[in-house]
PDB file of N, CA, C, O and CB in Angstrom:
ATOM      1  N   UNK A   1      20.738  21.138 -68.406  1.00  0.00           N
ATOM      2  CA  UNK A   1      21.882  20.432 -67.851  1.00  0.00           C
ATOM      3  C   UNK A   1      23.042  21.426 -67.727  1.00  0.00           C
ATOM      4  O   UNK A   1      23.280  22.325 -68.534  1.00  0.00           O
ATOM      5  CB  UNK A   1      22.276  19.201 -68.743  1.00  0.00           C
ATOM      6  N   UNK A   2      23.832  21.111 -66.457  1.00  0.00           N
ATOM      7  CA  UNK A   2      25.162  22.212 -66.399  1.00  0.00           C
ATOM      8  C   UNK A   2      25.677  21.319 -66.170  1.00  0.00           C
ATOM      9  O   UNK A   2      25.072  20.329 -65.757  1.00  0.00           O
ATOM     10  CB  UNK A   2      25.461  23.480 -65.468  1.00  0.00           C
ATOM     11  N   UNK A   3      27.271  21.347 -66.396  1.00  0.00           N
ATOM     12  CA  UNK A   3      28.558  20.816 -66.002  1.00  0.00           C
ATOM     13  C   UNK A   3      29.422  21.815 -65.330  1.00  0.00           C
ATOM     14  O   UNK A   3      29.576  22.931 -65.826  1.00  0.00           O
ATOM     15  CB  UNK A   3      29.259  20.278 -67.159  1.00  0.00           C
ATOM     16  N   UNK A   4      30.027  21.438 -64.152  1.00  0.00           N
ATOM     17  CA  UNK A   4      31.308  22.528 -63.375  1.00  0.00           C
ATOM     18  C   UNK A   4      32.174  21.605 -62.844  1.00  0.00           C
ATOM     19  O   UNK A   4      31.827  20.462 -62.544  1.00  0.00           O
ATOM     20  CB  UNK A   4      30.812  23.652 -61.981  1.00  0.00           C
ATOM     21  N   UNK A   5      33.669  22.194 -62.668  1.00  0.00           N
ATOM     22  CA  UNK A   5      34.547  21.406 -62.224  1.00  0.00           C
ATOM     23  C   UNK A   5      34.148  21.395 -60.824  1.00  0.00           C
ATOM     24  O   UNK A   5      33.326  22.118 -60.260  1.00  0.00           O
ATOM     25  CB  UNK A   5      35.902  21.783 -62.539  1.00  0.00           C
ATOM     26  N   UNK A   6      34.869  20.450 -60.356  1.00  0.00           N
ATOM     27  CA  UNK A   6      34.859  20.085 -59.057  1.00  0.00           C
ATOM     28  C   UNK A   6      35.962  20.574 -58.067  1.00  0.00           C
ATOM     29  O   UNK A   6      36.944  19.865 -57.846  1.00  0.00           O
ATOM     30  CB  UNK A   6      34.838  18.774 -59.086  1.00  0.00           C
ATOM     31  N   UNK A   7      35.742  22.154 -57.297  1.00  0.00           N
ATOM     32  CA  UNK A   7      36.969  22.270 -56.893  1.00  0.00           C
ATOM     33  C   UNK A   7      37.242  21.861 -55.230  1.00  0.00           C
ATOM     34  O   UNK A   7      36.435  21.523 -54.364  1.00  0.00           O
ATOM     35  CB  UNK A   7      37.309  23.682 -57.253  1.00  0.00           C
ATOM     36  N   UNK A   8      38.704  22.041 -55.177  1.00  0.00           N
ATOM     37  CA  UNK A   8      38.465  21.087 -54.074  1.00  0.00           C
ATOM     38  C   UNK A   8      38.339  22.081 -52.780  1.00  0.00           C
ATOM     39  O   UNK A   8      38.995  23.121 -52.840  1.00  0.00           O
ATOM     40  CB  UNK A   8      39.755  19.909 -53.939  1.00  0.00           C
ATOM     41  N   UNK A   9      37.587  21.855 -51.675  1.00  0.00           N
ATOM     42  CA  UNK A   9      37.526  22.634 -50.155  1.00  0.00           C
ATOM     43  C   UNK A   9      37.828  22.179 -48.870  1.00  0.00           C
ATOM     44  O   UNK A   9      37.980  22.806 -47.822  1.00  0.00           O
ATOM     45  CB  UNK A   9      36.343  23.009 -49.864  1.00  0.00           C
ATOM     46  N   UNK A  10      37.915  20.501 -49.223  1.00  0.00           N
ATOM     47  CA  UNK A  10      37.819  19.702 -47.988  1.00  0.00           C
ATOM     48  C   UNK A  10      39.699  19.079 -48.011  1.00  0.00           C
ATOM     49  O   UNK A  10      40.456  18.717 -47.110  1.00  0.00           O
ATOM     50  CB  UNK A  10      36.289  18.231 -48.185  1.00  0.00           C
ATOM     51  N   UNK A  11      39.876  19.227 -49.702  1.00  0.00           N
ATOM     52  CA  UNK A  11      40.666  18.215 -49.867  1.00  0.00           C
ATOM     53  C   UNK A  11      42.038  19.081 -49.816  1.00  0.00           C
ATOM     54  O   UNK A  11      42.032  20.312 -49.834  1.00  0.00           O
ATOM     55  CB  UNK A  11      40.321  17.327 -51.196  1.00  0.00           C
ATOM     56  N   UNK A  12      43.198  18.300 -49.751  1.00  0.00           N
ATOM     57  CA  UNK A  12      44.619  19.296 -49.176  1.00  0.00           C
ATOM     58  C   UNK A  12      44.922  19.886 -50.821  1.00  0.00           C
ATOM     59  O   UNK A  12      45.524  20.944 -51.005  1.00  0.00           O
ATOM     60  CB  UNK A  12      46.417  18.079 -48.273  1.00  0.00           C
ATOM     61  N   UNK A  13      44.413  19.042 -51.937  1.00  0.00           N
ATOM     62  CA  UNK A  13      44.971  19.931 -53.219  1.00  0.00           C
ATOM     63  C   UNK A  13      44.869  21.057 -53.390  1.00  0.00           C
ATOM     64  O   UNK A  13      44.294  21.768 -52.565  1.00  0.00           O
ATOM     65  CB  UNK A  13      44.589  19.695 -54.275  1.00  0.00           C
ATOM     66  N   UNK A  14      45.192  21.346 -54.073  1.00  0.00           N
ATOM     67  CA  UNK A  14      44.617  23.498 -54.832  1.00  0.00           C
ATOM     68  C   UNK A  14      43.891  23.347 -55.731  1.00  0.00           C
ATOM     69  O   UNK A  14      43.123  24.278 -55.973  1.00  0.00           O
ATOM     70  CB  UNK A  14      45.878  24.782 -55.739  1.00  0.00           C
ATOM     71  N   UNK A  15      43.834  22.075 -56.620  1.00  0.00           N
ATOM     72  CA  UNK A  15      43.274  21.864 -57.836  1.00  0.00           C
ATOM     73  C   UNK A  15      43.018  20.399 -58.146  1.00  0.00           C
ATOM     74  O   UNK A  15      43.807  19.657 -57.561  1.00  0.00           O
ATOM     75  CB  UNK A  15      44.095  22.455 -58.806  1.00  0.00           C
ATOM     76  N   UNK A  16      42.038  19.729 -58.984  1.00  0.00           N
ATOM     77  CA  UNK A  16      41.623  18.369 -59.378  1.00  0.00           C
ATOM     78  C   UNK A  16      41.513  18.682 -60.633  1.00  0.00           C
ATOM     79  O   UNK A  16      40.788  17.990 -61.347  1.00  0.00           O
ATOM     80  CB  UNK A  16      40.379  17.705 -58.760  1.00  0.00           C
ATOM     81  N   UNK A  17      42.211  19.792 -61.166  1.00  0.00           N
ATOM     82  CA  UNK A  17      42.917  20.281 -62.883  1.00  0.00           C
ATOM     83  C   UNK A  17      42.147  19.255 -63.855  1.00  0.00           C
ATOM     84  O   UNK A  17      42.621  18.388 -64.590  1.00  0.00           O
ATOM     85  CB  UNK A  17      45.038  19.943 -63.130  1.00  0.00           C
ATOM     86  N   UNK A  18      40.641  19.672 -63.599  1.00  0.00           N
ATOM     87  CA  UNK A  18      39.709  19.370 -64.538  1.00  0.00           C
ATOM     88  C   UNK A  18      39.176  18.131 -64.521  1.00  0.00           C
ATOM     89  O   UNK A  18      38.244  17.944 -65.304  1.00  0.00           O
ATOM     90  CB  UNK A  18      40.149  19.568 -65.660  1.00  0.00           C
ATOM     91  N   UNK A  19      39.536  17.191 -63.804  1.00  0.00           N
ATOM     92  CA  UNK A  19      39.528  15.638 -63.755  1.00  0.00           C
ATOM     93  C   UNK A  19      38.635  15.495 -63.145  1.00  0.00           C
ATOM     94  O   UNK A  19      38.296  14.312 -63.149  1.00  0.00           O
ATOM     95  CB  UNK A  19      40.555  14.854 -63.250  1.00  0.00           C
ATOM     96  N   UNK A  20      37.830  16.297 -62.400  1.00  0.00           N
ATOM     97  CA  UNK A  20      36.293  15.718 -61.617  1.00  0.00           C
ATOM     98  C   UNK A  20      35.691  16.866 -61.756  1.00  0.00           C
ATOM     99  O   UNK A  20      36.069  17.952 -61.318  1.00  0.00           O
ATOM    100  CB  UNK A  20      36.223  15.168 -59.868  1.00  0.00           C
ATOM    101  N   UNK A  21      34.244  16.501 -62.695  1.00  0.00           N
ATOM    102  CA  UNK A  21      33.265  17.401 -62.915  1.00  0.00           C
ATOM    103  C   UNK A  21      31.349  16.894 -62.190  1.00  0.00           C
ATOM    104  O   UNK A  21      30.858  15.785 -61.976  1.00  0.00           O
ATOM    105  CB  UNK A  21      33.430  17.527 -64.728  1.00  0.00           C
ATOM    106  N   UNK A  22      31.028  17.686 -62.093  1.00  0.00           N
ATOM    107  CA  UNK A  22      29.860  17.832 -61.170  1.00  0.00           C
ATOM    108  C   UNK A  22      28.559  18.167 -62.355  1.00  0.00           C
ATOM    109  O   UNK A  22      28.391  19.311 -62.776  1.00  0.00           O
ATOM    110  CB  UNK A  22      30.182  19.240 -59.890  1.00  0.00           C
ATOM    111  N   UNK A  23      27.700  17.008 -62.799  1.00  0.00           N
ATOM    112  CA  UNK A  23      26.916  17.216 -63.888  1.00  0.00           C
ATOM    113  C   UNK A  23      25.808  17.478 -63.036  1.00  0.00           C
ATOM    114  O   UNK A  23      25.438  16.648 -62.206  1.00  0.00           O
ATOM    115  CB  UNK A  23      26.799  16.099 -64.982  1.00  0.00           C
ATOM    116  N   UNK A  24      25.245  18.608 -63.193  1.00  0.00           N
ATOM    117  CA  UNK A  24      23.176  18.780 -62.870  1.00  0.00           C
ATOM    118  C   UNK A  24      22.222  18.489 -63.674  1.00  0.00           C
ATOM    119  O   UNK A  24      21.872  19.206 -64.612  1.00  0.00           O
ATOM    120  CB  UNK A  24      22.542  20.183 -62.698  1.00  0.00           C
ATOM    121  N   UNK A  25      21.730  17.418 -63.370  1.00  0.00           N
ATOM    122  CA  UNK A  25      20.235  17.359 -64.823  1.00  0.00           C
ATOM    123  C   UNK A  25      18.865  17.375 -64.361  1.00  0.00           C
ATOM    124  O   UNK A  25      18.251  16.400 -64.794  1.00  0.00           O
ATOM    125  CB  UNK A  25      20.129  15.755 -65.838  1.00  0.00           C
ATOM    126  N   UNK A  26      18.273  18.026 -63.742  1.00  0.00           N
ATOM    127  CA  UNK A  26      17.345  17.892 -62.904  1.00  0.00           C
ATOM    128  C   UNK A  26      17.577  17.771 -61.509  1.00  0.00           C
ATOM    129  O   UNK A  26      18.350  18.508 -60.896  1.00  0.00           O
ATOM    130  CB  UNK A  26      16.744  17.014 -63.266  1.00  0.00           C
ATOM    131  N   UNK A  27      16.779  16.657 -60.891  1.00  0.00           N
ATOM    132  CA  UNK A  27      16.548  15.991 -59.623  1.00  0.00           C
ATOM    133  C   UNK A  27      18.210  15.294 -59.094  1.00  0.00           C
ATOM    134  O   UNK A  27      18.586  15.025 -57.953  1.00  0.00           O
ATOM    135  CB  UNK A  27      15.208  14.690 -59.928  1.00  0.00           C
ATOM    136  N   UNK A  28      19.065  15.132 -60.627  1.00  0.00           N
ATOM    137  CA  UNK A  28      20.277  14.198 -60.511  1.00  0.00           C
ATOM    138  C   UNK A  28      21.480  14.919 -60.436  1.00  0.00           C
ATOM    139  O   UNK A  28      21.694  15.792 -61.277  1.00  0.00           O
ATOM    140  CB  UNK A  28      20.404  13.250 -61.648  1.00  0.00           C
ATOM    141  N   UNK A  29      22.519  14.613 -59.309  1.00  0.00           N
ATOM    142  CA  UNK A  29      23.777  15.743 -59.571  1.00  0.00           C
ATOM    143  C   UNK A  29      24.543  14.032 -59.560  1.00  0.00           C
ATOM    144  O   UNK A  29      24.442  13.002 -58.893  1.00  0.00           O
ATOM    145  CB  UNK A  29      24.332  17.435 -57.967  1.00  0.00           C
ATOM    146  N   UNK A  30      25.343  14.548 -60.776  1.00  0.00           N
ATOM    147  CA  UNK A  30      26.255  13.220 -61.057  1.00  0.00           C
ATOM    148  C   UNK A  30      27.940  13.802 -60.627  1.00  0.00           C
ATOM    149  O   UNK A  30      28.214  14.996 -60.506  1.00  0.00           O
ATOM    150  CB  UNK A  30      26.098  12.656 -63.061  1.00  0.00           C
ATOM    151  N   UNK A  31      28.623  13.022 -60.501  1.00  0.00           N
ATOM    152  CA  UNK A  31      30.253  12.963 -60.101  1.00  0.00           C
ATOM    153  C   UNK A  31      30.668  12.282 -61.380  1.00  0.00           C
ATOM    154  O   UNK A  31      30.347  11.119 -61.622  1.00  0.00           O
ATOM    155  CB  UNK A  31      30.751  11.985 -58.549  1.00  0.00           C
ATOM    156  N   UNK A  32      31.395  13.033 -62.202  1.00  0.00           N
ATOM    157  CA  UNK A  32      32.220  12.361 -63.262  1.00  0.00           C
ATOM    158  C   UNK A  32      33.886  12.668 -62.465  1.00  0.00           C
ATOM    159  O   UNK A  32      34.263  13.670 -61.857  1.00  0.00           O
ATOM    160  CB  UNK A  32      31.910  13.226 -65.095  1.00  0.00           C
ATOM    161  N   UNK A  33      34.474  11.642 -62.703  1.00  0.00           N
ATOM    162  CA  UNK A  33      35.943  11.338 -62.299  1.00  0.00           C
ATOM    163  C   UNK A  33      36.673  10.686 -63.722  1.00  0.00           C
ATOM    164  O   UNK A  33      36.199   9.917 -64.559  1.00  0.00           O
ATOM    165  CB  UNK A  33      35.977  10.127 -60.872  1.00  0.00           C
ATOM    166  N   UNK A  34      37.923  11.278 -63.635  1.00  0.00           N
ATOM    167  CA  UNK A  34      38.211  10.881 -65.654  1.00  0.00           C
ATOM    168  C   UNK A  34      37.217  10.710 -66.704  1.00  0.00           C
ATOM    169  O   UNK A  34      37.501   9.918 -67.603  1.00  0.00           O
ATOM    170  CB  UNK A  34      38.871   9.401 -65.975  1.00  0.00           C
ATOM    171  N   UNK A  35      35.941  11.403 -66.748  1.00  0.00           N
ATOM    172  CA  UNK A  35      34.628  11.576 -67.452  1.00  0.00           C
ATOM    173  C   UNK A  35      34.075  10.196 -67.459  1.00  0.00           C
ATOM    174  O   UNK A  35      33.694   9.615 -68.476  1.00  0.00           O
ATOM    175  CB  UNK A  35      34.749  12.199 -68.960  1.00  0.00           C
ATOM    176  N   UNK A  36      34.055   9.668 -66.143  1.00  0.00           N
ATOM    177  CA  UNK A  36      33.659   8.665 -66.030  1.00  0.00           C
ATOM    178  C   UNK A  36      32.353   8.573 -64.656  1.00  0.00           C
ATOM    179  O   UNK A  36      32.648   8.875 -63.500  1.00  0.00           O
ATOM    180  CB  UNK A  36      34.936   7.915 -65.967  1.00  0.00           C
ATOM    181  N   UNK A  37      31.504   8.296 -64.898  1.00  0.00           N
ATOM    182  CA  UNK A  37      30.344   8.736 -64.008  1.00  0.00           C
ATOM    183  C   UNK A  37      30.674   7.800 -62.376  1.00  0.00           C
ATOM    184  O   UNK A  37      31.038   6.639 -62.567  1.00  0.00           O
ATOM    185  CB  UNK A  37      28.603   8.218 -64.933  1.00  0.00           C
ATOM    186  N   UNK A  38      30.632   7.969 -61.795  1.00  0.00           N
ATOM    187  CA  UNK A  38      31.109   7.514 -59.971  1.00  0.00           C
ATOM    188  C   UNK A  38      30.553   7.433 -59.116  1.00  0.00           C
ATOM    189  O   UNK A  38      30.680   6.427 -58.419  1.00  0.00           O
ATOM    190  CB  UNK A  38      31.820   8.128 -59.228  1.00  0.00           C
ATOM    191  N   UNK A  39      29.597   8.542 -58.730  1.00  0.00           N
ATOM    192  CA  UNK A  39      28.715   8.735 -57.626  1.00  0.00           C
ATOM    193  C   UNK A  39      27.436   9.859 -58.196  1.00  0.00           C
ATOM    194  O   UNK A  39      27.416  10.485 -59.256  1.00  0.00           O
ATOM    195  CB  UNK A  39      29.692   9.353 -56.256  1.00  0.00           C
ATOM    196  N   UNK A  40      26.612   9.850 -57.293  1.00  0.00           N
ATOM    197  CA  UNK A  40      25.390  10.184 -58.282  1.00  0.00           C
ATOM    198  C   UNK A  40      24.388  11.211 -56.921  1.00  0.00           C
ATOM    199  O   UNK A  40      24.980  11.032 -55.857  1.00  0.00           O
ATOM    200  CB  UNK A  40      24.380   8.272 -59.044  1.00  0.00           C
ATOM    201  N   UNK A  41      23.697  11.732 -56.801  1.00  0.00           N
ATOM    202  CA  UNK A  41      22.397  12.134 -55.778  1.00  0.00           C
ATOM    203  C   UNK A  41      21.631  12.226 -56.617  1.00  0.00           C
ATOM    204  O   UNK A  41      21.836  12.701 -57.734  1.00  0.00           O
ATOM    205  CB  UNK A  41      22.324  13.405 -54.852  1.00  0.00           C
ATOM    206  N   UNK A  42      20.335  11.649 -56.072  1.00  0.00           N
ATOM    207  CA  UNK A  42      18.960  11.675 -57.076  1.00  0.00           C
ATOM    208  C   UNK A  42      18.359  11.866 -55.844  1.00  0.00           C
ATOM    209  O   UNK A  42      18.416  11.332 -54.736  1.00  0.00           O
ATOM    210  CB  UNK A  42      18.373  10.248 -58.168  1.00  0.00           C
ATOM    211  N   UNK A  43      17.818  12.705 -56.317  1.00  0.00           N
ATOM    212  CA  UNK A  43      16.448  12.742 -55.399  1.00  0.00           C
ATOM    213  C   UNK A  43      16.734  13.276 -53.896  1.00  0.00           C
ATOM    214  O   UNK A  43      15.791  13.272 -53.105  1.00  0.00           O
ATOM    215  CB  UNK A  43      15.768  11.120 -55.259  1.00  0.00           C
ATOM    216  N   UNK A  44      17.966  13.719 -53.491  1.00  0.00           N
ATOM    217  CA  UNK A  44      18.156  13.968 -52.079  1.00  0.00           C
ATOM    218  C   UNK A  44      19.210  12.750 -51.578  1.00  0.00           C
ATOM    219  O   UNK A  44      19.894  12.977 -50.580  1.00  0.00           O
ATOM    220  CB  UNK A  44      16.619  13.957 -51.259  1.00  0.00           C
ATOM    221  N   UNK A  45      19.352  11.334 -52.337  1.00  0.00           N
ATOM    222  CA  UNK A  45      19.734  10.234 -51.971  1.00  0.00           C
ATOM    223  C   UNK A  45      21.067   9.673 -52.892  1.00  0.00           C
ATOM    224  O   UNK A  45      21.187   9.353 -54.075  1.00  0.00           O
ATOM    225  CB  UNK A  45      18.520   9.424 -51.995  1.00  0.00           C
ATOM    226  N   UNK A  46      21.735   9.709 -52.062  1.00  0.00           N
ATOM    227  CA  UNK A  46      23.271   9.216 -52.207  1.00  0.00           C
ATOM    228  C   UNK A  46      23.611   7.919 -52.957  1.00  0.00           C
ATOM    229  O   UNK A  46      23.318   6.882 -52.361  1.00  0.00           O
ATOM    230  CB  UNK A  46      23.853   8.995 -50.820  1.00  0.00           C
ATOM    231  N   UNK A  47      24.254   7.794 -54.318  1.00  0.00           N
ATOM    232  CA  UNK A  47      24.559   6.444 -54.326  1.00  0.00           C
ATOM    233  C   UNK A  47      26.516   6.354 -55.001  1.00  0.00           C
ATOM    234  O   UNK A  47      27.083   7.017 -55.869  1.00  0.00           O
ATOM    235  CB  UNK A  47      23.143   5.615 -55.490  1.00  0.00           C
ATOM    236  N   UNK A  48      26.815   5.682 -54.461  1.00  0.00           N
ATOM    237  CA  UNK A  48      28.701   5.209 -55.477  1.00  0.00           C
ATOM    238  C   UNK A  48      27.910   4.268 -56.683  1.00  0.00           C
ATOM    239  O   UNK A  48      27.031   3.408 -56.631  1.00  0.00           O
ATOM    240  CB  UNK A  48      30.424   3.656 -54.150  1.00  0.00           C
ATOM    241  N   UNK A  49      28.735   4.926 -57.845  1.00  0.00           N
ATOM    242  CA  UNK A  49      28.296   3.922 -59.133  1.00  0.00           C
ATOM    243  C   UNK A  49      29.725   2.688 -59.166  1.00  0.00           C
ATOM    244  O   UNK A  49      30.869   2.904 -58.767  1.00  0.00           O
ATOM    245  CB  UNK A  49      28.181   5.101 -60.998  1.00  0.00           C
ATOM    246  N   UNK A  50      29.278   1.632 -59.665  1.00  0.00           N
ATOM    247  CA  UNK A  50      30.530   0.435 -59.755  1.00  0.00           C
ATOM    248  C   UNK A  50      31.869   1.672 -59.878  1.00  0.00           C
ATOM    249  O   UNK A  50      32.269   2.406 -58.974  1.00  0.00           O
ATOM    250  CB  UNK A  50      30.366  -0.935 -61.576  1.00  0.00           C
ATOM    251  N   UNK A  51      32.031   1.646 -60.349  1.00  0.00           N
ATOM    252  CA  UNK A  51      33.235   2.604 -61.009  1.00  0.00           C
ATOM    253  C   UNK A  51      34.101   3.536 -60.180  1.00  0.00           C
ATOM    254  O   UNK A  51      35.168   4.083 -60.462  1.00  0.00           O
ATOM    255  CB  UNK A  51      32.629   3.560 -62.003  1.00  0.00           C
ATOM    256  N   UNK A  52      33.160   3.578 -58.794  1.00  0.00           N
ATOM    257  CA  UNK A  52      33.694   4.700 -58.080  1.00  0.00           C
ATOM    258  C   UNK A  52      35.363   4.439 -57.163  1.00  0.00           C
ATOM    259  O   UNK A  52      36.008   5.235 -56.480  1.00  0.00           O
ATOM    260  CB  UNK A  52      32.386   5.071 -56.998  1.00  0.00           C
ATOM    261  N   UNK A  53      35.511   3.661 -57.357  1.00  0.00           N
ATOM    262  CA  UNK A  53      36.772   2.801 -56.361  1.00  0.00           C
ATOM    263  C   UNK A  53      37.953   2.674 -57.648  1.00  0.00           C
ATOM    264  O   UNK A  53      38.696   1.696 -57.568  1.00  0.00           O
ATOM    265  CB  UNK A  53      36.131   0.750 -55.597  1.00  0.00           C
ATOM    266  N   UNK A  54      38.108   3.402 -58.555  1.00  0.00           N
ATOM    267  CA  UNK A  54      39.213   2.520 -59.441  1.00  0.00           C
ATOM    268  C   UNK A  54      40.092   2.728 -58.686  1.00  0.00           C
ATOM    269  O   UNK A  54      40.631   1.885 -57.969  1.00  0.00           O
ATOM    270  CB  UNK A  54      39.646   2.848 -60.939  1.00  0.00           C
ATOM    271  N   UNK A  55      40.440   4.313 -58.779  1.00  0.00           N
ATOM    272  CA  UNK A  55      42.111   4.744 -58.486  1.00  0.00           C
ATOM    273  C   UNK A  55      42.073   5.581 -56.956  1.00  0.00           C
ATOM    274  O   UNK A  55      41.006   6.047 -56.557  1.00  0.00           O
ATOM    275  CB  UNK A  55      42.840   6.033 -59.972  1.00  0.00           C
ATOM    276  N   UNK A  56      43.127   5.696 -56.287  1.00  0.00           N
ATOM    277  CA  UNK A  56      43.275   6.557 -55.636  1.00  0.00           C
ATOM    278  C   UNK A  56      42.698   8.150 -55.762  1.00  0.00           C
ATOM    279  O   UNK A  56      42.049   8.925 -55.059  1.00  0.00           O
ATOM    280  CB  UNK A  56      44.340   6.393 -55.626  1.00  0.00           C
ATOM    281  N   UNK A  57      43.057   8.152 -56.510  1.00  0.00           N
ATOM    282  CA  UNK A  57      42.244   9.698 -57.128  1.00  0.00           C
ATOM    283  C   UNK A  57      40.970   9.851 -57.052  1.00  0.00           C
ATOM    284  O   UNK A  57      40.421  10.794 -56.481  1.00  0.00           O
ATOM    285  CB  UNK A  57      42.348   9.998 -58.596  1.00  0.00           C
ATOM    286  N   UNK A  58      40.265   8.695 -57.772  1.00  0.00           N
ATOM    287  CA  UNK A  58      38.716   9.148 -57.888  1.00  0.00           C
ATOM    288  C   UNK A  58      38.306   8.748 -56.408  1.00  0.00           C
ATOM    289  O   UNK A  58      37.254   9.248 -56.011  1.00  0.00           O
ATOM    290  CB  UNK A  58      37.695   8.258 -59.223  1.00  0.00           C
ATOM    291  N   UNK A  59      38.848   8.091 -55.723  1.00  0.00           N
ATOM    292  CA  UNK A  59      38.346   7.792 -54.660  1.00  0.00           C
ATOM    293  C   UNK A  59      38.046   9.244 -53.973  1.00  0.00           C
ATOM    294  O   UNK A  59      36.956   9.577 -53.507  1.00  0.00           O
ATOM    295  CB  UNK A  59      39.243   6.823 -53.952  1.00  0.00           C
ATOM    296  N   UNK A  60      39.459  10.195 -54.008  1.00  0.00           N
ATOM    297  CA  UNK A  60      39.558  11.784 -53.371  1.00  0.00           C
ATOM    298  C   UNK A  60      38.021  12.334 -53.904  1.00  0.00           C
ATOM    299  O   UNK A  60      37.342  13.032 -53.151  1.00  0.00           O
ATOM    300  CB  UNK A  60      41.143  12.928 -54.176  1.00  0.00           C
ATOM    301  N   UNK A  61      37.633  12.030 -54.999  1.00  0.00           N
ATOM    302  CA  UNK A  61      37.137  12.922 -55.740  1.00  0.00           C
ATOM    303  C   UNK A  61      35.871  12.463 -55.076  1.00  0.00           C
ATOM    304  O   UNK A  61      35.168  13.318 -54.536  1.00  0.00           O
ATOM    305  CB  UNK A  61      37.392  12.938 -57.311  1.00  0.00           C
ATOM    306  N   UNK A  62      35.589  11.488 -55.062  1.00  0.00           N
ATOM    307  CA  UNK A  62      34.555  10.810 -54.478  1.00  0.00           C
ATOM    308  C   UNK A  62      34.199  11.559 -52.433  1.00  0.00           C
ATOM    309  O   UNK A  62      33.181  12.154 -52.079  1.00  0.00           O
ATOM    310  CB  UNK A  62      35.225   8.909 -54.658  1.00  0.00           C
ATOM    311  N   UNK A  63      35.223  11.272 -51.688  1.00  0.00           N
ATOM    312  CA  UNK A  63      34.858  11.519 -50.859  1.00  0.00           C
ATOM    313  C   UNK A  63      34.839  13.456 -50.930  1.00  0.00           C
ATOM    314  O   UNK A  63      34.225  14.023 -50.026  1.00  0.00           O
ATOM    315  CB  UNK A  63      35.608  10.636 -49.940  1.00  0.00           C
ATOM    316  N   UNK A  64      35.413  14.175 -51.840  1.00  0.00           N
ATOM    317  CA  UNK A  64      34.840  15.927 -51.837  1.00  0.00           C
ATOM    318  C   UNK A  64      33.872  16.026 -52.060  1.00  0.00           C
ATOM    319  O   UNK A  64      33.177  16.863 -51.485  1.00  0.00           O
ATOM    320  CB  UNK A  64      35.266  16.946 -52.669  1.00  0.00           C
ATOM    321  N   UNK A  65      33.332  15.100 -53.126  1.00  0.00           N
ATOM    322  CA  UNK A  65      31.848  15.368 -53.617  1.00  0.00           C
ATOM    323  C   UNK A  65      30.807  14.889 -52.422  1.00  0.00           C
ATOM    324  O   UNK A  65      29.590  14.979 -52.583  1.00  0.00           O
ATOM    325  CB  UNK A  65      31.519  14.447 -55.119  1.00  0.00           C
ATOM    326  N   UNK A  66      31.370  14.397 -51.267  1.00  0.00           N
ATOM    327  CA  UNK A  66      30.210  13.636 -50.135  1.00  0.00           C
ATOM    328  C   UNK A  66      30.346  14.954 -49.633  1.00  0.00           C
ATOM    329  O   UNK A  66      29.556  15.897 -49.690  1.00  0.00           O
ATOM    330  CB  UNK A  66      30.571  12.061 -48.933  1.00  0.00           C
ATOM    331  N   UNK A  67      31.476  14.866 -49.131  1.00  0.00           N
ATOM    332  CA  UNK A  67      31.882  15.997 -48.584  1.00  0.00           C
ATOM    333  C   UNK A  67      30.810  17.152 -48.282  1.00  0.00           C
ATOM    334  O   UNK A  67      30.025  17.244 -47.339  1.00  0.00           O
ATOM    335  CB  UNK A  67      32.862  16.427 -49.417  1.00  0.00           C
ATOM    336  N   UNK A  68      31.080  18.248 -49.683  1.00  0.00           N
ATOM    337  CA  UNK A  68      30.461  19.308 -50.285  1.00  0.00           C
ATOM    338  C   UNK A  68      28.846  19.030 -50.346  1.00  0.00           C
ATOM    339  O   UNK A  68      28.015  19.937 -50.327  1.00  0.00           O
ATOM    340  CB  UNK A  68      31.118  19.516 -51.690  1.00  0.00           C
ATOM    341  N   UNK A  69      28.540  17.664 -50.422  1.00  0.00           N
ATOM    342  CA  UNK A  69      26.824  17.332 -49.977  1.00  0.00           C
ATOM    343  C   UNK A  69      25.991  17.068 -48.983  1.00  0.00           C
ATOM    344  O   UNK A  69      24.854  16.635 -48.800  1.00  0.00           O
ATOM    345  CB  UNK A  69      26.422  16.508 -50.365  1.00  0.00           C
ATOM    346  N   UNK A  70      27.272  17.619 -48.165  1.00  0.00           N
ATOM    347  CA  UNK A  70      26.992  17.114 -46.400  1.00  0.00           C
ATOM    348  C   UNK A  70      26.577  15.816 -46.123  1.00  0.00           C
ATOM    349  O   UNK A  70      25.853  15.463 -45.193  1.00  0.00           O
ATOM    350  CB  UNK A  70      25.803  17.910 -45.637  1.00  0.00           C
ATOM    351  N   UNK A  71      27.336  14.781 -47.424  1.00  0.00           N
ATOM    352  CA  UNK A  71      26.947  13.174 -47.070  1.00  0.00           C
ATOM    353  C   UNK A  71      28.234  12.760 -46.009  1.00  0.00           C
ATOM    354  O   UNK A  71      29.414  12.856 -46.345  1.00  0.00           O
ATOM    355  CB  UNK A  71      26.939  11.978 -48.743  1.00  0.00           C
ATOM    356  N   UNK A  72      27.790  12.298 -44.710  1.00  0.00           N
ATOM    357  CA  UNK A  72      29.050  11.125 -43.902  1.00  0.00           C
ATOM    358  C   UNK A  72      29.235   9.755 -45.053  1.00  0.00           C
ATOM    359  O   UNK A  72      28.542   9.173 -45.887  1.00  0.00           O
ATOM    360  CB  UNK A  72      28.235  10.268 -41.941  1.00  0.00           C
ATOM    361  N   UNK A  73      30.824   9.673 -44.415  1.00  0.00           N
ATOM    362  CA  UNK A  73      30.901   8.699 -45.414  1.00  0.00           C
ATOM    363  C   UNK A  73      30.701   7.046 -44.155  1.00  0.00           C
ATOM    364  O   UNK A  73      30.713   5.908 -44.624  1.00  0.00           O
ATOM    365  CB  UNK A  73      32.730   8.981 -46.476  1.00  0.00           C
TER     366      UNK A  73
END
């Protein structure tokens, strides 16, 4: 398993100053947003976890991570 921050390329910030990290465990790349799990790829296949809509923020975080996976939203 690795963990890396999530930096941003798509998005107008300079930084998401640690608040969205990108977990690998295999087959699974997870989106943690406030270490809170959000969006997920398994297998090649895209999913938003309940959680992914709280704030404005994770939402950002949410659409870099599509982003950076060449998912359309």
């Amino acid at each position: 398993m690795s963990i890396y921050d999530l930096s941003p390329r798509f998005d107008s910030r300079a930084s998401f100053y640690g608040k969205a990290k990108v977990m690998v465990e295999g087959n699974t790349t997870t989106l943690l947003s406030y270490n809170t799990p959000v969006a997920r790829i398994v297998c090649g296949k895209f999913e938003k976890l309940p959680q992914w809509n709280c704030s404005k923020t994770t939402r950002r975080h949410v659409r870099e991570f599509m982003r950076q996976h060449g998912i359309e939203e």
